[in-house]
DSSP file (Angstrom, degrees, kcal/mol; ACC not computed):
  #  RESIDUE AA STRUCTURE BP1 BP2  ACC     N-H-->O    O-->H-N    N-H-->O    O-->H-N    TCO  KAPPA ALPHA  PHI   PSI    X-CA   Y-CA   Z-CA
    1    1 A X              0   0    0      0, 0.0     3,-0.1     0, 0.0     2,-0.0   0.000 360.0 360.0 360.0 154.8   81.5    4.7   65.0
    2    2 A X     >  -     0   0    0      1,-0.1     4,-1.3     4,-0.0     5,-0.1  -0.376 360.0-124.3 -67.5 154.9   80.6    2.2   67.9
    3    3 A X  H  > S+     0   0    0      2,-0.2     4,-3.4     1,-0.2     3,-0.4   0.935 118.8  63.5 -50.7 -50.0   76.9    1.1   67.8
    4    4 A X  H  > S+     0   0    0      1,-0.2     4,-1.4     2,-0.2    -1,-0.2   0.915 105.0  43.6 -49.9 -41.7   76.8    2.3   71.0
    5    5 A X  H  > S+     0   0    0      2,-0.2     4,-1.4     1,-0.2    -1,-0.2   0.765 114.5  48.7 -61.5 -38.2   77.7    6.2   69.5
    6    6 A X  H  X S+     0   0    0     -4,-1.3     4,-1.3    -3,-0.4    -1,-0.2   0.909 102.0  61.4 -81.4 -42.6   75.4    5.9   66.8
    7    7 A X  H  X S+     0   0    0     -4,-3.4     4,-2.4     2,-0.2     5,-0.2   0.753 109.4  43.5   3.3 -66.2   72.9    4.8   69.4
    8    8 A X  H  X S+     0   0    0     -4,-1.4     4,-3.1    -5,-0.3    -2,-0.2   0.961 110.5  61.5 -72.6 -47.7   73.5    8.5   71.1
    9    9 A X  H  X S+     0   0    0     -4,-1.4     4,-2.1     1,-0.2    -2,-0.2   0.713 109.1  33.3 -30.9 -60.8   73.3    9.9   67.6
   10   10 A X  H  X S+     0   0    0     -4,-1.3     4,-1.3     2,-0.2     5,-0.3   0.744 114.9  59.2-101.9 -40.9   69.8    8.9   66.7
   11   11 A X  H  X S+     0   0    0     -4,-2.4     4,-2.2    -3,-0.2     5,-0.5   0.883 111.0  49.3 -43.9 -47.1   68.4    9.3   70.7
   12   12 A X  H  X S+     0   0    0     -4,-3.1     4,-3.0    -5,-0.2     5,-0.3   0.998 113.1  42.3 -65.2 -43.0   69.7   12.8   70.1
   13   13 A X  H  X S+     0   0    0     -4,-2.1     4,-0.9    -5,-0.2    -1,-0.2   0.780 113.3  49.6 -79.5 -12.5   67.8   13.4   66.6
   14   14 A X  H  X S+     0   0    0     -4,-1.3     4,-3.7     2,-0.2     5,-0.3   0.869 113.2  49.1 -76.5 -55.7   64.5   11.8   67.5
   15   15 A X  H  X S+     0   0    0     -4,-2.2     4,-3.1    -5,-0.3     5,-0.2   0.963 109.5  46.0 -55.8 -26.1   64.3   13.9   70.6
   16   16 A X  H  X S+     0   0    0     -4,-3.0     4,-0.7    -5,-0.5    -1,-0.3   0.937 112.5  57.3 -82.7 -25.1   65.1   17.0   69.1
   17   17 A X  H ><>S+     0   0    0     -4,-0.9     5,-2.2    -5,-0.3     3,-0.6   0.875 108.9  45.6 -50.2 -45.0   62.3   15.7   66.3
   18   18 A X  H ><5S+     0   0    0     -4,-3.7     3,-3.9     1,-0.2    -2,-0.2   0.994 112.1  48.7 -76.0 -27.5   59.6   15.3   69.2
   19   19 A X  H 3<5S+     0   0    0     -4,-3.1    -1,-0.2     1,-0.3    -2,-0.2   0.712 105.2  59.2 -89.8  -6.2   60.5   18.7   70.6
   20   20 A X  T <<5S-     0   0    0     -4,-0.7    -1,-0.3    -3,-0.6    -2,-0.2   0.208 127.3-107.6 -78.3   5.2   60.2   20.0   66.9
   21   21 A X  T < 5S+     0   0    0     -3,-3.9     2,-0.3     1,-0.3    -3,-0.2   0.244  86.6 114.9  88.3   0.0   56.6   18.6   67.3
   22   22 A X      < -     0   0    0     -5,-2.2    -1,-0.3     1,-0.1    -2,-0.2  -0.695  63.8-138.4-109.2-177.8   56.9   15.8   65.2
   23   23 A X  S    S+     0   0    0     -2,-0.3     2,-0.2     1,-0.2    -1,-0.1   0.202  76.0   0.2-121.3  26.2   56.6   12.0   66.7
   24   24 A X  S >> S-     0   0    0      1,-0.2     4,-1.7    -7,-0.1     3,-0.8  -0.761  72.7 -98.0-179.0 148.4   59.7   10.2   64.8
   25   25 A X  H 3> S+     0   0    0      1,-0.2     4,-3.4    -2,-0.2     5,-0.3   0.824 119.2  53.3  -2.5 -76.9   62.5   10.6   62.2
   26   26 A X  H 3> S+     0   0    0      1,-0.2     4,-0.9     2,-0.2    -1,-0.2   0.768 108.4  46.3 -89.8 -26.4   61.0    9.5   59.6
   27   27 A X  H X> S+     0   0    0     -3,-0.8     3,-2.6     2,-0.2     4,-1.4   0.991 114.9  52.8 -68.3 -64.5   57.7   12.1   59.9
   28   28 A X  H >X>S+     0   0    0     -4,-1.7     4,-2.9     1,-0.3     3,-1.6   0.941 111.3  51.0 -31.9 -57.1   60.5   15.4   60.7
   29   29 A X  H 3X5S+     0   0    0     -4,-3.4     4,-0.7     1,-0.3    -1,-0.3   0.759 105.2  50.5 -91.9  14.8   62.0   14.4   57.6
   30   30 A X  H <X5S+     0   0    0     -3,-2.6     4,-0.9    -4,-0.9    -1,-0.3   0.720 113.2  41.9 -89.9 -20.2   59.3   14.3   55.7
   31   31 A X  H <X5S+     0   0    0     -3,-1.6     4,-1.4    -4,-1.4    -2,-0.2   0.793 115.1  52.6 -98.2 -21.4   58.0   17.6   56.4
   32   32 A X  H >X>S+     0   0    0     -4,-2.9     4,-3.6     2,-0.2     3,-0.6   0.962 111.3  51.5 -60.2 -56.2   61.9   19.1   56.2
   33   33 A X  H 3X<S+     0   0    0     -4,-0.7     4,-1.9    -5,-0.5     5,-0.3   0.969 110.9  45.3 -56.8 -34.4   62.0   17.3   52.5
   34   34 A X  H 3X5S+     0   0    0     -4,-0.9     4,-2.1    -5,-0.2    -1,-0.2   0.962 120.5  44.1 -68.7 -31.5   58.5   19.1   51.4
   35   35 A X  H <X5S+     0   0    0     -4,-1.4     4,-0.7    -3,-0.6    -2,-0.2   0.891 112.6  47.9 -57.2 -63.5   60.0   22.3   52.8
   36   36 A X  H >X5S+     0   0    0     -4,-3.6     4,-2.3     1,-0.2     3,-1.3   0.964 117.2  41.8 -77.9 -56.9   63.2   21.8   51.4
   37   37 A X  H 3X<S+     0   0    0     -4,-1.9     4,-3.7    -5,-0.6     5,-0.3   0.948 111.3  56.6 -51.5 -53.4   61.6   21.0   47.7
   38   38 A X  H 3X S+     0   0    0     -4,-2.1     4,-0.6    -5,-0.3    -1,-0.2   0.741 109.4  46.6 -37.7 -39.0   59.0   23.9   48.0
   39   39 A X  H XX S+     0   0    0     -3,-1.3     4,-0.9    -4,-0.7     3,-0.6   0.926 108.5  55.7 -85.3 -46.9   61.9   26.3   48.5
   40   40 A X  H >< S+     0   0    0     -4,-2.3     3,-0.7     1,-0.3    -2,-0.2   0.909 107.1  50.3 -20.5 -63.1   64.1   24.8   45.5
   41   41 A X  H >X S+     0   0    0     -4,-3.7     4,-1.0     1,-0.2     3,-0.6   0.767 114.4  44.9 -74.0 -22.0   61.4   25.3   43.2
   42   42 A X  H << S+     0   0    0     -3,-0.6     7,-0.6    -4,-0.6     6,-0.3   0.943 113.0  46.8 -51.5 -62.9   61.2   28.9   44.5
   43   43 A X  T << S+     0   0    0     -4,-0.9    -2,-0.2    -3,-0.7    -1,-0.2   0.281  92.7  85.0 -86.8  21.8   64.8   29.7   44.6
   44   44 A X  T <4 S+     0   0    0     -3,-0.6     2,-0.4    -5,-0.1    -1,-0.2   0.963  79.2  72.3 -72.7 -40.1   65.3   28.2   40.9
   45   45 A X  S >X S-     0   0    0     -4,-1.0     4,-2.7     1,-0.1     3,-1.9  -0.430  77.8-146.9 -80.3 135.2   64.2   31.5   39.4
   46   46 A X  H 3> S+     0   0    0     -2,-0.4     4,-2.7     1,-0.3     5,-0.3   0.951  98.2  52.1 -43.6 -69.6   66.7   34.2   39.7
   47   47 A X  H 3> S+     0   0    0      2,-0.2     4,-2.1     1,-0.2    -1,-0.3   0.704 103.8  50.7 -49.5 -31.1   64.2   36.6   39.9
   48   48 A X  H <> S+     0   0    0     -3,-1.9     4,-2.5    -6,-0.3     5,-0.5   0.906 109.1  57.6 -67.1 -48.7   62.0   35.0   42.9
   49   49 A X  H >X S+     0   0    0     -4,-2.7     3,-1.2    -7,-0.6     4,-0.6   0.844 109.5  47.2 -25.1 -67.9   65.6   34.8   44.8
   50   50 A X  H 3X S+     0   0    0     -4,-2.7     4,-0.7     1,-0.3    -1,-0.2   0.824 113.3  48.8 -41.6 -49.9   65.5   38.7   44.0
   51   51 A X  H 3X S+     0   0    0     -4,-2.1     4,-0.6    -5,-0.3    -1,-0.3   0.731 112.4  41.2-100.4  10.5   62.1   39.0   45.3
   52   52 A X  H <X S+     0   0    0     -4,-2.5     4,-0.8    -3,-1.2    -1,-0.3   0.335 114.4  51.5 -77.0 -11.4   62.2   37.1   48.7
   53   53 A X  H  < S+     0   0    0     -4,-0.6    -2,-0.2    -5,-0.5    -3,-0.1   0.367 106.3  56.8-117.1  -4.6   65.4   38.6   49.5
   54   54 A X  H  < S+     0   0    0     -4,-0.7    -2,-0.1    -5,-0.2    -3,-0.1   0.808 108.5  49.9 -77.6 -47.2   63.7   42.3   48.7
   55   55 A X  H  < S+     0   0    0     -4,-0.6    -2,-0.1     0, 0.0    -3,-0.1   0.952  91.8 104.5 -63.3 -60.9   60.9   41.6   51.4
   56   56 A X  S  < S-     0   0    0     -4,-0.8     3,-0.1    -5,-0.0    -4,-0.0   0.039  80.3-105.1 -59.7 153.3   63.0   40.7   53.8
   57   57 A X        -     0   0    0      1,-0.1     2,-0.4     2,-0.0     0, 0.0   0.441  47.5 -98.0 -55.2 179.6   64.2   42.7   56.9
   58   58 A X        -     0   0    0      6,-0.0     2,-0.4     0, 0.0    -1,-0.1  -0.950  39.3-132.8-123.1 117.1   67.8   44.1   56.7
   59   59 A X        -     0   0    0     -2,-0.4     5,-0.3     1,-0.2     4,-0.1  -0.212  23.1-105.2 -89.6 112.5   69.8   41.9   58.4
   60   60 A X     >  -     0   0    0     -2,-0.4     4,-0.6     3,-0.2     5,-0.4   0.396  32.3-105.0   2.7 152.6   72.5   43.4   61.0
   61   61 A X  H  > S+     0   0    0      2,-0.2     4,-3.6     3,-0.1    -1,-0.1   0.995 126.5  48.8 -57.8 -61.3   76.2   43.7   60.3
   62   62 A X  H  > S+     0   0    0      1,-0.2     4,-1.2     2,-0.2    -1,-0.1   0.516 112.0  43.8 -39.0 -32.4   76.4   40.7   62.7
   63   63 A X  H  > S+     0   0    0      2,-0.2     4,-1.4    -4,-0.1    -1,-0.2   0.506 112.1  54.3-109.6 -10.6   73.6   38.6   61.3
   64   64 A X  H >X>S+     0   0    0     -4,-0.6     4,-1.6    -5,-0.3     3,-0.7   0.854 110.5  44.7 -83.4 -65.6   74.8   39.1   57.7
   65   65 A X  H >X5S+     0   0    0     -4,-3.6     3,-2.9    -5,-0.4     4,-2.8   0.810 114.0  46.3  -8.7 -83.0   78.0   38.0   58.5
   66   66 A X  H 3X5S+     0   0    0     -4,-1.2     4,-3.0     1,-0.3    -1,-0.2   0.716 116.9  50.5 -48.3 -43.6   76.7   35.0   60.5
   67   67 A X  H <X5S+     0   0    0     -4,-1.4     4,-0.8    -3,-0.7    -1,-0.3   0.454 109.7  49.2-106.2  -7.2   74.1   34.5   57.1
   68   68 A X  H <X5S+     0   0    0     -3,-2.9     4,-1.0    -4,-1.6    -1,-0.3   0.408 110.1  47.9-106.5  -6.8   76.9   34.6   54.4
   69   69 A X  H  XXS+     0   0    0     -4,-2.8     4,-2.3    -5,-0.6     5,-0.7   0.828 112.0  49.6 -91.7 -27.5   79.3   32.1   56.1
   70   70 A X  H  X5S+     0   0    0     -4,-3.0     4,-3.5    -5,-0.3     3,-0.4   0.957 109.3  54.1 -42.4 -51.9   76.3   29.7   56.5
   71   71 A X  H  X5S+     0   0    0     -4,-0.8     4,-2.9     1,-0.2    -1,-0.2   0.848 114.4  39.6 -38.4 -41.0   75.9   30.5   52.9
   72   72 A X  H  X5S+     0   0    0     -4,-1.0     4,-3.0     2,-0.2    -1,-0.2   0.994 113.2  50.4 -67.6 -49.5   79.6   29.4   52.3
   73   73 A X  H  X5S+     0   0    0     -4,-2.3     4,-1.8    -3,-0.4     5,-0.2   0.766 112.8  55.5 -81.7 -23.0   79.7   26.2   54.8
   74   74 A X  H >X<S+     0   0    0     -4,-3.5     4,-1.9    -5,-0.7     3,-1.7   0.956 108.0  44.2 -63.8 -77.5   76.4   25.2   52.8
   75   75 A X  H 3X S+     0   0    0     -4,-2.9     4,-1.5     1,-0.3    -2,-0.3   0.663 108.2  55.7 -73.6 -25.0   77.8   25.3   49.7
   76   76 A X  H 3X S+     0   0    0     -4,-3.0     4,-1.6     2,-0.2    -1,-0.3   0.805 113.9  44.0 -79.5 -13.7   80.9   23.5   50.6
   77   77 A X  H <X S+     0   0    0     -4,-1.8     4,-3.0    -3,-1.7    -2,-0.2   0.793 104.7  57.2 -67.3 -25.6   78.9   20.7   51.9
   78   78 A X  H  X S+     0   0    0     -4,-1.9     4,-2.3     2,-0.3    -1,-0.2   0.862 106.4  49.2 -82.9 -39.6   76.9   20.5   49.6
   79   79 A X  H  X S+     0   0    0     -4,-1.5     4,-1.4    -5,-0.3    -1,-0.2   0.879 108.8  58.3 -73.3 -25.7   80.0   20.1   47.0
   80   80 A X  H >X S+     0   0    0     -4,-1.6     4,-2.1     2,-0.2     3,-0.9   0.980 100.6  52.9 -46.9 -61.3   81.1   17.6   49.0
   81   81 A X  H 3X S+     0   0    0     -4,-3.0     4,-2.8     1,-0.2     5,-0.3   0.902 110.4  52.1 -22.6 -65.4   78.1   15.8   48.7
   82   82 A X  H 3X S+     0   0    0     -4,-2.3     4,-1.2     2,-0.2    -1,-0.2   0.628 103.2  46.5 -17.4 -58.8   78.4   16.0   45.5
   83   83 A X  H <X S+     0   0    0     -4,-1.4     4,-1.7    -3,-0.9     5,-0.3   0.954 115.4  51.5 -57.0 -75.4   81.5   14.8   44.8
   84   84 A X  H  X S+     0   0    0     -4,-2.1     4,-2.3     2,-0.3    -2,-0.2   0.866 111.5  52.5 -18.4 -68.1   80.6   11.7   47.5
   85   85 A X  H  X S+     0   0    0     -4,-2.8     4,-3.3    -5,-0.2     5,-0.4   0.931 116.3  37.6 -35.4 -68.2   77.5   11.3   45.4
   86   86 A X  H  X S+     0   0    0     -4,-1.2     4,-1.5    -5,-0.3    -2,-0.3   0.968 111.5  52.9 -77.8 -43.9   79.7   11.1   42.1
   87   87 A X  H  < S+     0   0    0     -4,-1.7    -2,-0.2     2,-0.2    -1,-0.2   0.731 122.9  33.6   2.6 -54.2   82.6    9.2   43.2
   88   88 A X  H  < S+     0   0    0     -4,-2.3    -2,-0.2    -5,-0.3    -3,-0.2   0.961 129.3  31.3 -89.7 -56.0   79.8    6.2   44.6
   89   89 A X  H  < S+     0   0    0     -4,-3.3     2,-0.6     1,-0.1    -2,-0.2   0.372 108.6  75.9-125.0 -15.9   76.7    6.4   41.9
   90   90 A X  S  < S-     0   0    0     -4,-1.5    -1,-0.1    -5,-0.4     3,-0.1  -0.857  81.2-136.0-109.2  81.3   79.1    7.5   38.6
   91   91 A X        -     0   0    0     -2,-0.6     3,-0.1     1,-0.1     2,-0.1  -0.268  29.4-102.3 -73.3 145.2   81.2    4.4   37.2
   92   92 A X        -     0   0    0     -5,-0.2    -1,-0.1     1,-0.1     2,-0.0  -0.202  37.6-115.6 -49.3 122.1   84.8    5.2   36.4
   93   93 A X        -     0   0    0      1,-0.1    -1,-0.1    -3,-0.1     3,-0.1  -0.406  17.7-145.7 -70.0 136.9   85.4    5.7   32.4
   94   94 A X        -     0   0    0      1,-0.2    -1,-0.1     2,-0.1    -2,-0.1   0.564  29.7-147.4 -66.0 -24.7   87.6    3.2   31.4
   95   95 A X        +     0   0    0      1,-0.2    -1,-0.2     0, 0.0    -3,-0.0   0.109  49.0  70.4  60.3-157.7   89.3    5.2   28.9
   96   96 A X  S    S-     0   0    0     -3,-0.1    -1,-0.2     2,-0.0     2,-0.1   0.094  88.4 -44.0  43.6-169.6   90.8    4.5   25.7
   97   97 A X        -     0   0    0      1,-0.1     3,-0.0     0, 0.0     0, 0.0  -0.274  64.8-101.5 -57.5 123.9   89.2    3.5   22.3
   98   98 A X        -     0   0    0     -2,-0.1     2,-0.2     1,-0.1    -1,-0.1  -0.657  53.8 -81.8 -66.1 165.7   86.3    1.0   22.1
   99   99 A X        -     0   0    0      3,-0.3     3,-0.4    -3,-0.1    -1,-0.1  -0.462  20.8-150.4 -69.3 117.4   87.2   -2.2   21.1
  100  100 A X  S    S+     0   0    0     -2,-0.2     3,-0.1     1,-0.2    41,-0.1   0.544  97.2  63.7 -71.5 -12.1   87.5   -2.8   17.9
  101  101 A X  S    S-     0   0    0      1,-0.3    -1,-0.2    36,-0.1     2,-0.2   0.483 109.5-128.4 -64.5 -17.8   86.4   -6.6   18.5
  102  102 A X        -     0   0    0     -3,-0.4    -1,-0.3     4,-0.1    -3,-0.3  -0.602  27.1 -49.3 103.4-176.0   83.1   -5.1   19.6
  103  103 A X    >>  -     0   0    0     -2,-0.2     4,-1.5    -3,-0.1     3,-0.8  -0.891  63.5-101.0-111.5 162.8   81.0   -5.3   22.3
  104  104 A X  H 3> S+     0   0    0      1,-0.3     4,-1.9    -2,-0.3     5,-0.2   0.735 120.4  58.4 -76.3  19.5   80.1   -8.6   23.4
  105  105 A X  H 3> S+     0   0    0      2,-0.2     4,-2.1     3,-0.1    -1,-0.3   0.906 109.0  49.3 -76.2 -55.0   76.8   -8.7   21.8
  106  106 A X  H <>>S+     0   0    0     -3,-0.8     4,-2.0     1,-0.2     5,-0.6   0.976 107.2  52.7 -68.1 -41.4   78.6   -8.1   18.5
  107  107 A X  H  <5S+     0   0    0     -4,-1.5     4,-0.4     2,-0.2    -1,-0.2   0.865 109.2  46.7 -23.4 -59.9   80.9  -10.6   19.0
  108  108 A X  H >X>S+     0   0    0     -4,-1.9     3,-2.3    -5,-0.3     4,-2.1   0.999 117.2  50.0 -75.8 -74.2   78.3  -13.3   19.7
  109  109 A X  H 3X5S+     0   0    0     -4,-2.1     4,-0.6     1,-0.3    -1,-0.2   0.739 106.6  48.6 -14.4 -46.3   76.5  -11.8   16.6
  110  110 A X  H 3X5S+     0   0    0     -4,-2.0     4,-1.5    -5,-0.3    -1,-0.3   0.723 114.1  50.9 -86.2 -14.8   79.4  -11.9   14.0
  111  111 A X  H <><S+     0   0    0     -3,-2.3     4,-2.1    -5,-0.6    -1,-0.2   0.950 107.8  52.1 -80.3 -36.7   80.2  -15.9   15.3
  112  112 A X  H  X5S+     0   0    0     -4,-2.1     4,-1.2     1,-0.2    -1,-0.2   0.702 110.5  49.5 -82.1 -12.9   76.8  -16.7   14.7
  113  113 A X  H  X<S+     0   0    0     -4,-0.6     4,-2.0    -5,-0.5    -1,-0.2   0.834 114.2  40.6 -84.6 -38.7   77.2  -15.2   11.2
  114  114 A X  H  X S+     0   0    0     -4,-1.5     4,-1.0     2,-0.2     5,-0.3   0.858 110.6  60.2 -80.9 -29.9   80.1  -16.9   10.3
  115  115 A X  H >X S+     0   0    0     -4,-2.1     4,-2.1     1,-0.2     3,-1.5   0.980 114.0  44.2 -57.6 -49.5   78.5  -20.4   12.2
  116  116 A X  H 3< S+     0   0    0     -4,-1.2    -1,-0.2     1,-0.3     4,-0.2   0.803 111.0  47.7 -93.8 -13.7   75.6  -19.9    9.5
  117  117 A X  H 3<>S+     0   0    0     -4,-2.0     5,-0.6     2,-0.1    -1,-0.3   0.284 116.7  45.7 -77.7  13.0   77.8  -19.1    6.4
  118  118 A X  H X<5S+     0   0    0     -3,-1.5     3,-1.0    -4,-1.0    -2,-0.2   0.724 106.3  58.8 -90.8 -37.7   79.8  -22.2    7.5
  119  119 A X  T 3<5S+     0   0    0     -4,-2.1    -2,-0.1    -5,-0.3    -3,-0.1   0.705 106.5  50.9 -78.2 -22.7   76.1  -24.2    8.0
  120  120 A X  T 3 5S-     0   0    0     -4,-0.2    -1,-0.3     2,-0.1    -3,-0.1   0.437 132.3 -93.0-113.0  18.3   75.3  -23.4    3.9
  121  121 A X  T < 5S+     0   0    0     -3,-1.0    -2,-0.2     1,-0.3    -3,-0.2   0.467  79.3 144.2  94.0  13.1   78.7  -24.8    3.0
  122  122 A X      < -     0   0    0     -5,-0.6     2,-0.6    -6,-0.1    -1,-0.3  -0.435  53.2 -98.0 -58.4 139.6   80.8  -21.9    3.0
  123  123 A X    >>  -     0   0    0      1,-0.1     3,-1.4     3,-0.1     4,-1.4  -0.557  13.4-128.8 -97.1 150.8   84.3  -22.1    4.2
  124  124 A X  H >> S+     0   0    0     -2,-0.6     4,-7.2     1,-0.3     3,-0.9   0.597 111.6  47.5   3.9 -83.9   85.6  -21.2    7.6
  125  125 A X  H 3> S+     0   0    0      1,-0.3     4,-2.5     2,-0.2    -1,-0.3   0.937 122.2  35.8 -42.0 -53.2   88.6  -18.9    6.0
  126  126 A X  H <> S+     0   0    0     -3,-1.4     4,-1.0     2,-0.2    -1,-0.3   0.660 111.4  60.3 -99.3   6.2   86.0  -17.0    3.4
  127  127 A X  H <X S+     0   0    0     -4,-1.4     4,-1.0    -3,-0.9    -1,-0.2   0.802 104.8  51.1 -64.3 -36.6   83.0  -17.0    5.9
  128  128 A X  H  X S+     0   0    0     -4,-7.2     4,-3.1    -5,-0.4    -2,-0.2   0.927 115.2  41.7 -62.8 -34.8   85.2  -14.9    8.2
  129  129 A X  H  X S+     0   0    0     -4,-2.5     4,-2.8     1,-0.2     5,-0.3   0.965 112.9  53.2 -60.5 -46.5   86.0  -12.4    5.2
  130  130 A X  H  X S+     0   0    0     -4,-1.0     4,-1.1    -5,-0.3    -1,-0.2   0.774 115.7  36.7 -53.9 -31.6   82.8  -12.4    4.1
  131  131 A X  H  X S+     0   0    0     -4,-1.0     4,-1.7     2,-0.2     6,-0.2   0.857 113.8  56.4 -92.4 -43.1   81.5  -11.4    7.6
  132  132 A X  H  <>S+     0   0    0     -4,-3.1     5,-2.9     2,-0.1    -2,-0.2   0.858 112.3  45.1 -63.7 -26.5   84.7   -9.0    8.5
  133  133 A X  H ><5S+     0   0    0     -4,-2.8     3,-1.6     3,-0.2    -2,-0.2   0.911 117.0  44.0 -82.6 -36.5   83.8   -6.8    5.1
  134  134 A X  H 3<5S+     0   0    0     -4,-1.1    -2,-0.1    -5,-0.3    -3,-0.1   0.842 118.6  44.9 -81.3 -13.7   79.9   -6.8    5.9
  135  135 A X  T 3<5S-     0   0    0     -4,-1.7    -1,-0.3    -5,-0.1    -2,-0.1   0.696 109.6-131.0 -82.6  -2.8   80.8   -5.9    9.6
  136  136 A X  T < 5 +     0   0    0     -3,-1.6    -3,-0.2    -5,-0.1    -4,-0.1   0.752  63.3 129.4  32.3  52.3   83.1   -3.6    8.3
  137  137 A X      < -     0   0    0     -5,-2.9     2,-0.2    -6,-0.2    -1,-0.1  -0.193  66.9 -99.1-110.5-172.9   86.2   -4.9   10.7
  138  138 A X     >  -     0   0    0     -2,-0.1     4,-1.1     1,-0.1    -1,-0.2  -0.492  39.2-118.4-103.2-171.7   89.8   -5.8    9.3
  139  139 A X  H  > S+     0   0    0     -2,-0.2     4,-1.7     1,-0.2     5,-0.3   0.713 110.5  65.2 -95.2 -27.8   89.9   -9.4    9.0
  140  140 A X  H  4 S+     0   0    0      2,-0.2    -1,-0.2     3,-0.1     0, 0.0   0.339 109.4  55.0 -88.2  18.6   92.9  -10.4   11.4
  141  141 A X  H  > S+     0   0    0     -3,-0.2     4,-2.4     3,-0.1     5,-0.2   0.522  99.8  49.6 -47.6 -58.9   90.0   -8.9   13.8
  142  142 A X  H  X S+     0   0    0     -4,-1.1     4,-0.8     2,-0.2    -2,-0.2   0.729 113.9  52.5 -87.3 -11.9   87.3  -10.9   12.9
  143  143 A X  H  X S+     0   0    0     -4,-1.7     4,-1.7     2,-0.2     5,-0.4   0.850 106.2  51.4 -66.7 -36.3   90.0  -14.1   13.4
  144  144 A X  H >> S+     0   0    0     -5,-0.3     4,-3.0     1,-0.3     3,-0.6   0.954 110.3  50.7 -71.9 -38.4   90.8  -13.0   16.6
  145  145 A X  H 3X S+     0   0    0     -4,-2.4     4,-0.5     1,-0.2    -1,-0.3   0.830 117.6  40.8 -32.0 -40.6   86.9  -13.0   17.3
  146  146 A X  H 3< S+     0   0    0     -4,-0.8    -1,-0.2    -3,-0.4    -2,-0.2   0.814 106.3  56.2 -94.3 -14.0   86.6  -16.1   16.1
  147  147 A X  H <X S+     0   0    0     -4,-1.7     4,-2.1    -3,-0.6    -2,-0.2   0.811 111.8  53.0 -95.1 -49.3   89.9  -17.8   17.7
  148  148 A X  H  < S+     0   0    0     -4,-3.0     4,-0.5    -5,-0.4     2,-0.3   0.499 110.8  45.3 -50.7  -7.3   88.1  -16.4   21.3
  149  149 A X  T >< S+     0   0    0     -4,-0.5     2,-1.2    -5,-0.2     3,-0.5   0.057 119.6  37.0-116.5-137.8   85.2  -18.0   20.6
  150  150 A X  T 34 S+     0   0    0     -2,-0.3    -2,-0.2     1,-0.3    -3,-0.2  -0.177 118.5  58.6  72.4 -68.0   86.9  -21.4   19.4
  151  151 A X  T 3< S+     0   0    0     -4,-2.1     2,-0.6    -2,-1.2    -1,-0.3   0.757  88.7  76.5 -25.4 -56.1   89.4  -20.8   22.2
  152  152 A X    <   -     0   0    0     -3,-0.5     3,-0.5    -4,-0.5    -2,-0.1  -0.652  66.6-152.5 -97.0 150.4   87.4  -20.8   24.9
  153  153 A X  S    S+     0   0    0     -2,-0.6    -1,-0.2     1,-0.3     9,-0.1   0.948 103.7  22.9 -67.2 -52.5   85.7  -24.4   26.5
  154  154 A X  S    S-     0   0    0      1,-0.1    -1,-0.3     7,-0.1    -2,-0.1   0.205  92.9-139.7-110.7  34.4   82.4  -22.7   28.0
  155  155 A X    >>> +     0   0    0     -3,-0.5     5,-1.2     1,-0.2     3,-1.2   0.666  52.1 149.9  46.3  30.4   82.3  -19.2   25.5
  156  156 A X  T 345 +     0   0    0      1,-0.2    -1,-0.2     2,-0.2     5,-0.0   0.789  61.8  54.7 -70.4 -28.2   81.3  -17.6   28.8
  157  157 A X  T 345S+     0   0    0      1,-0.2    -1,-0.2    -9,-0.1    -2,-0.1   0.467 106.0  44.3 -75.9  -6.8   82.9  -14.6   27.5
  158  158 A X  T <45S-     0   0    0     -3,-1.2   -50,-0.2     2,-0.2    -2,-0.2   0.365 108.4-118.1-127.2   1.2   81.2  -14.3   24.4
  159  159 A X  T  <5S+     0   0    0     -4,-0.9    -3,-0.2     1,-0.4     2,-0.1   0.559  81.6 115.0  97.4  20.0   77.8  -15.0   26.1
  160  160 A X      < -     0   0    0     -5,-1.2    -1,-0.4     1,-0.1    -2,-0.2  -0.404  54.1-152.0-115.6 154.4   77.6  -18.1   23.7
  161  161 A X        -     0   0    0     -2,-0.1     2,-0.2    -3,-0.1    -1,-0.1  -0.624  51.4 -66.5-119.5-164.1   77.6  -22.0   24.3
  162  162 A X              0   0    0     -2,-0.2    -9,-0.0     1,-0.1    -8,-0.0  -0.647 360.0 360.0 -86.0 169.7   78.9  -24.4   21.9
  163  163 A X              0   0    0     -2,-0.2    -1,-0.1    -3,-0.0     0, 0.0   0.336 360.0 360.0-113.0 360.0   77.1  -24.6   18.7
């Protein structure tokens, strides 16, 4: 929308907020949001539904109609919302298998394990075995871990600097 439209938008809903008594947006929607919550908590239990809907009058042919398509065109906004809601606020599954390399916290971990069986005179080749059977990983795994961390100049990917 133009500014200008949104402009009309927001003239329209403040006025129709003062003539609703109240003296801005932000006060209307604060008494609609206590309203609206107050009624939730009402209509969670089945049974209040039952007994508010017991008291009340019996609505015309015409206003029952009129009071089960609101019902409908509520509930399809309201799955819209929804949907909108999840779509924006829900990140997208990646699928597949985790990574058998880990995540990169284990990564960092299992380098720094082999760096310290390297540091007490173990070598390279049998610190990585040693570290792929206690991690329980295969061992052409815990090379490839260790060939990405070797690989890379700033280990930005394994949340590491050099050692």
């Amino acid at each position: 929308m133009k500014p200008e439209t949104v402009q009309l938008f927001r003239q329209a809903v403040n006025e129709g907020m003062r003539s609703l008594g109240f003296n801005n947006w932000d006060e209307g929607m604060d008494f609609v949001r206590s309203i609206c919550v107050k009624t939730l908590e009402r209509l969670s239990d089945p049974k209040e539904l039952d007994k508010l809907l017991s008291e009340a009058p019996e609505p015309s042919v015409d206003e029952l109609e009129l009071q089960l398509q609101g019902i409908k065109k509520f509930l399809s906004r309201l799955q819209n919302l929804v949907l909108n809601v999840a779509k924006t606020e829900i990140p997208p599954d990646h699928g597949g298998r985790p990574s058998v390399l880990g995540t990169p916290k284990e990564r960092v971990r299992r380098v720094q394990r082999v760096l310290s069986l390297i540091g007490q005179g173990v070598k390279t080749t049998d610190a990585i075995k040693r570290v792929a059977r206690a991690e329980g990983i295969s061992v052409s795994s815990m090379q490839r871990i260790w060939k990405m961390r070797a690989q890379a100049s700033d280990h930005s990917h394994l949340g590491v600097s050099d050692p």
